[in-house]
C-alpha angles and dihedrals in degrees: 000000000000116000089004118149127250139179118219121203112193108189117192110202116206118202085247088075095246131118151199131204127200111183125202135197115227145172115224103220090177146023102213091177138356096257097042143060140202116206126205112248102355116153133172101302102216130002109251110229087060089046092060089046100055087036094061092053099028128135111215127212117208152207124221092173161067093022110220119245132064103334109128120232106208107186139064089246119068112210104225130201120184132162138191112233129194132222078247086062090237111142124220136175127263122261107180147016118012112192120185115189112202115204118177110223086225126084120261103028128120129236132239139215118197107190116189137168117237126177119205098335127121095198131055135157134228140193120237120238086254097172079066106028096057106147135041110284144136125273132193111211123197113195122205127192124201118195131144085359096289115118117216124183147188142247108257105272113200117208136163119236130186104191086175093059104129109179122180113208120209124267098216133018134185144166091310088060118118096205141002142188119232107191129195106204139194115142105327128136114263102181084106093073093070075069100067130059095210125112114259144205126194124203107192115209099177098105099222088064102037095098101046097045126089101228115026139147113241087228135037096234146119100030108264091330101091090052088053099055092041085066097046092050090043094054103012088129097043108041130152121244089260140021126197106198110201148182105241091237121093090222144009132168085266098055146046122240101298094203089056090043090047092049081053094051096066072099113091099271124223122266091258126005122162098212091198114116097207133078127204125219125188095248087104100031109025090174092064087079098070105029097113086062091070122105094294089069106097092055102045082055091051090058097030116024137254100326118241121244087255126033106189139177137145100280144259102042118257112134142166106235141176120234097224083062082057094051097050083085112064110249085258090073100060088041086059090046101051092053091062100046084051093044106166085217092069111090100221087218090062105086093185096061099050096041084060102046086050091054088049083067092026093069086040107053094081093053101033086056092046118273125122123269094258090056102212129351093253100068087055094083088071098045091087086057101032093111079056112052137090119180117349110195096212099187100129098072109055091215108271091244087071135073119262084194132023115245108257110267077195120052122206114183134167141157086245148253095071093095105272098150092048081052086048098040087056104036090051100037110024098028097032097225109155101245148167123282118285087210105044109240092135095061089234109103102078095018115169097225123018102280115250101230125135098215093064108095104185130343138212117219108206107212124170138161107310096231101059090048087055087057105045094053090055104037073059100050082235093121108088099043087044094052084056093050108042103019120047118141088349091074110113133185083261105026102039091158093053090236101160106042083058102055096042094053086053084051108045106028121097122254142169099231132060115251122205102214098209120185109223103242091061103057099096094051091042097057086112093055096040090047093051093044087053093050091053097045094064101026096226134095115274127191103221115178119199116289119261108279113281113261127224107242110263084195091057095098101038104116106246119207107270126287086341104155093003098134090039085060093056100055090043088056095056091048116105118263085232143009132145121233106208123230109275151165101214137060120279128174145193104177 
């Protein structure tokens, strides 16, 4: 929007792989195009010959997470990772001054600096201003670092929060149950737990509390492994469709913040995913290799085959898994299994020990629950090296099992040309309604038939005269590639965009949620109505600023075949600007 404020970061790379940032604040005055923006008062940020100077010998302070796009953050509290990295390339923890800069991506909002000391620690948490930040929206945070009086700073990440998300997960769960938490405990922080809405079970593993709590493992051993297996051998018979084994901590330099990848996985999650963002080679640890030839070797055999020369997955086992890929191994398997991780020989005080009894399991969940022994491909480019490597942080590829994008909770569909990507652009990124894609990518925007997805709550189904919509998509070069997507073998002499058929199957097919049919031209004067319709779609309070200033149709003057669409105007014209058609299992129609 006009005199709206932005951030710029401009990043030189240099072909030593190194980098410098410079970022810059602007107004944007004009909007000369809808892929491009001039900025009042925005010069060259930094002369070049000093840029490549500072960018051959620059530390570089970085963020793990949160990964900027479109993750939600649920919670009043952001979970932050950040790490110092040399020219060498070697990481190290933060000692000093964090700064966050808070900057709301809407007009007239000010913006926030949260400023905290941290001493060797990569991670730290932060509230959010919440008397100011009161609705779902999109936030850009700058992070600062002050140490040995020198100031480092970030890129702009954009991220969305929703401190008023109040999620109430279940009390009970069973067999019926999409989705539950298993989680292995010893001293670790649950308040994140108020932050989810999924069951949980929690197997405590500290001894003074092992008798008086509900789930526990009768030793301290194997890691987590032993917890895990405790469950699987205490419900095998009644699990739920899918578990989620966990470590007890929100975050870890191993993981992204769990609370924002459990909001994400309201989406039907895979079969198997390990959700962790670090790999593990043997540099540090050769014997890890082999472990699985120790004496443990013939019975795993005897369950799992002959075992593979390399066995690899992201680290630190905690994994989404199906319970039919559990029960692909008979229940005396994982009997077997749960004596040894709780081996009587294994002292529980000697850490060594048990860390090297959990990564015998660690290296074995993928393969004992059905993937190949090279987990995902994208894990193969490290196989060459493997003997080589130490820690990997992996944070830059959200593994590929999980969503880049939630799927939209609001659907907004058209045939095209009435405006559909400007409805999406400010209902996504002004509003903070999750949406379908703008650009498509999802295959939703001009769908043939309403999408049957459960996470989508209401829809609004965008309709205007045919023939500007004819002219629009050509003025646009956008014909030919809409008639292939919406017409197909419904294109008729009169009706070559298919126009009616897809408006009638909108119309007409059952759905299970409700759809406002809005005319175009009415957008602007219906904003009340659509504002009220959205409330109470998601039955929460929703700060929803004017829509962007009506343009006059740059397609109004292109020539269209004649009489092409003439009679179907006409009907468009009669229909009503607005009406909702209500969730429903059976046919209805308008036309």
């Amino acid at each position: 929007p006009d005199q709206s404020w932005i951030l710029v970061a401009v990043i030189l790379l240099v072909d030593n792989g190194s980098w410098h940032a410079s970022l810059e604040e602007g107004i944007i005055f004009e909007t000369a195009h809808p892929d491009s923006l001039l900025c009042v008062n925005y010069g060259s940020p930094f002369p070049l010959s000093e840029s490549i100077l500072k960018a051959l010998n620059k530390n570089e302070l970085r963020v793990n997470w949160p990964k900027p796009g479109s993750f939600v953050i649920p919670a009043p509290t952001v979970a932050v990772s950040l790490s110092f990295v040399y020219p060498n390339k070697t990481i190290s923890t933060l000692s000093g001054t964090i700064c966050v800069k808070i900057f709301p991506l809407i007009p007239d909002e000010a913006r926030t600096c949260i400023c905290l000391d941290i001493i060797e620690s990569e991670f730290f948490e932060f509230f959010l201003p919440t008397t100011k930040i009161q609705y779902r929206r999109q936030l850009a945070l700058v992070f600062e670092y002050w140490t040995h009086n020198q100031k480092f700073a970030t890129i702009p990440i954009e991220i969305w929060i929703d401190p008023q998300y109040k999620p109430f997960p279940p009390s009970s769960w069973s067999s019926a149950s999409p989705l539950l938490l298993v989680l292995c405990h010893w001293r670790e922080n649950l308040d994140w737990l108020q932050y989810q809405s999924q069951p949980y079970l929690i197997y405590e593993k500290r001894p003074e509390l092992r008798d008086i709590a509900n789930h526990s493992t009768p030793r301290n051993t194997a890691n987590e492994a032993s917890a895990y297996l405790q469950f699987i051998v205490d419900y095998f018979y009644d699990l739920p469709e899918r578990m989620l084994f966990l470590h007890s901590h929100r975050y870890a330099y191993h993981q992204q913040d769990i609370v924002t990848l459990l909001y994400d996985l309201k989406n039907a999650p895979p079969e198997y995913c390990n959700i962790n963002s670090a790999i593990w080679g043997t540099l540090e640890d050769p014997d890890r290799l082999f472990l699985y030839n120790s004496s443990h070797r013939s019975w795993l055999e005897s369950y799992l085959g002959p075992l593979p020369s390399l066995l690899l997955d992201r680290c630190c086992a905690q994994f989404i898994v199906h319970r039919d890929r559990i029960r692909a191994r008979p229940l005396s398997f994982y009997q077997d299994a749960l004596r040894i991780a709780l081996d009587p020989s294994i002292d529980e005080e000697n850490k060594e020990d048990n860390r090297q009894l959990g990564l015998f399991f660690e290296w074995l969940w993928h393969y004992i629950f059905g993937e190949p022994p090279i987990a995902t491909p994208d894990l193969e480019q490290f196989v060459p090296n493997i003997t080589q490597i130490n820690l990997v942080y992996y944070h830059q590829s959200i593994p590929s099992c999980l969503r880049s994008r939630p799927l939209p909770e609001l659907l907004i569909a058209s045939t095209g040309g009435v405006g559909t990507t400007m409805l999406l652009t400010h209902y996504y990124q002004v509003v903070g309604i999750l949406t379908n894609d703008a650009m498509d990518n999802d295959k939703l925007k001009h769908s043939v038939v309403p999408p049957e997805l459960d996470s989508i709550q209401c829809a609004l189904y965008i309709f205007g005269d045919p023939q500007d919509v004819y002219k629009s998509l050509e003025r646009r070069g956008f014909l030919e590639d809409t008639i292939k997507k919406i017409a197909k073998e419904n294109a008729t002499t009169d009706d070559p965009l298919a126009l009616k058929s897809h408006f009638q199957n909108w119309q007409q097919l059952p759905t299970k949620y409700p759809i406002m049919f809005l005319k175009y031209n009415s957008l602007w004067e219906k904003q009340t109505e659509i504002n009220e319709y959205l409330q109470t779609c998601f039955d929460r309070t929703l700060y929803i600023p004017p829509l962007p200033k009506r343009r006059e149709r740059k397609s109004a003057h292109t020539p269209l075949p004649k009489n092409l669409y003439h009679e179907y105007a006409k009907t468009v014209q009669n229909l009503p600007d607005l009406w909702i058609r209500q969730p429903s299992s059976s046919l209805s129609s308008v036309l």
